[in-house]
N, C-alpha and C positions, 0 to 999 in steps of 0.2 A: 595339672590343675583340673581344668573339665575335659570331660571327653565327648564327644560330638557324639550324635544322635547315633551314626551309622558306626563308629567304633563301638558302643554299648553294645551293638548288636539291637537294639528297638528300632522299630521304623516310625517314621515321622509321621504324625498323623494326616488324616487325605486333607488337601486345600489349605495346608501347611507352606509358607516359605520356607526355605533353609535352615533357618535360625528359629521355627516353630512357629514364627509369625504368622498371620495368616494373610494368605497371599491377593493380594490384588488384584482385581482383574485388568486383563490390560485391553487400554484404548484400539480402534481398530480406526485408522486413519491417519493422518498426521495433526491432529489436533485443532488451531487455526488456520492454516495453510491447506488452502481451497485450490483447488486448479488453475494453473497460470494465464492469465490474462493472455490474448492475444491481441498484437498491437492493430490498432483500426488502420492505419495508414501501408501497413503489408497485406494488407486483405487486401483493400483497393488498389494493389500496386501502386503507389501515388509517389512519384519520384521525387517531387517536392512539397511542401505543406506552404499553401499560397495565404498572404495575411489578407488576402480580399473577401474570405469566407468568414465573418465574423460570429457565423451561429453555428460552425462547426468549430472557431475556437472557445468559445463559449463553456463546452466541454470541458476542456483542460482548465480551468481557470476556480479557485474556489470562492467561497459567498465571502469571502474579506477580499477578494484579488489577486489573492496569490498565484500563481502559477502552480499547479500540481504535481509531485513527482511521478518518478517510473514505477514504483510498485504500486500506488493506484490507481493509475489511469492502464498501467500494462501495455505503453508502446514501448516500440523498441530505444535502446541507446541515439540509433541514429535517426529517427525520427522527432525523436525529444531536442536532441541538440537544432535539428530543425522547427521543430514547434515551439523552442525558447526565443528563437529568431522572429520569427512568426508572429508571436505574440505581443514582442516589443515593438516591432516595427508599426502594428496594428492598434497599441497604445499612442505611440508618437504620432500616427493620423488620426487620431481618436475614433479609430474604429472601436477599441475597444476602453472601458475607463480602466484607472490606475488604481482607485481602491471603490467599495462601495457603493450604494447608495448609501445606506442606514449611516454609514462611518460619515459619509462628509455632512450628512442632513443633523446629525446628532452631535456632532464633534466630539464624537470620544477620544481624539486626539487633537489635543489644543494646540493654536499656529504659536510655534516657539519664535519670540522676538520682541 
C-alpha cells in the first residue's frame, strides 16, 4: 500500500516525527511531581507524635477538619498512623475542634433530626 519515508529512499524532513508529524518538544522534569516531601517528625527523630502539642497538630489538619493525607503533608506511613492517633485523641479533649469555625457558625450542615 504505502511505503514509509525510509523505504522510498527520501529522508524525513529535520524536526519531523516518524509519521512526518512534527515533533514535540519534550518536557524536561516530571511534570507535577515536585520533590518528595520529607516527613517532619523523622527530622526531629520524634519517636512518638504527643496530642499535648496542639499547634503542631494544627498542621496536619485542613480548613474543614479534616485530617490530611500522606502525600500532602509528606510524613511518613508510620508517623501518619501515629498522627491519626494523635489527632483523635486531641479532638476527644478538645484540644483540637471536630470541624470548623465557618462550618458550625454558618451551618452549612444542618442538625439532622
Amino acid at each position: 500500500m504505502s511505503e514509509s519515508i525510509e523505504e522510498s529512499g527520501q529522508s524525513a524532513p529535520e524536526g519531523a516525527g516518524p509519521r512526518g508529524a512534527p515533533e514535540r518538544p519534550r518536557r524536561r522534569g516530571g511534570g507535577r511531581f515536585g520533590r518528595r516531601r520529607v516527613c517532619a517528625f523523622c527530622v526531629d527523630k520524634a519517636e512518638s507524635v504527643d496530642f499535648k502539642e496542639p499547634g503542631r497538630l494544627r498542621r496536619y489538619i485542613s480548613d474543614r477538619g479534616k485530617i490530611e493525607p500522606r502525600r500532602k503533608t509528606g510524613t511518613c506511613a508510620r508517623h501518619q498512623r501515629m498522627l491519626t492517633i494523635a489527632l483523635k485523641r486531641a479532638r476527644h479533649l478538645a484540644l483540637l475542634p471536630f470541624t470548623a469555625e465557618h462550618i458550625r457558625v454558618s451551618g452549612v450542615f444542618p442538625s439532622r433530626g
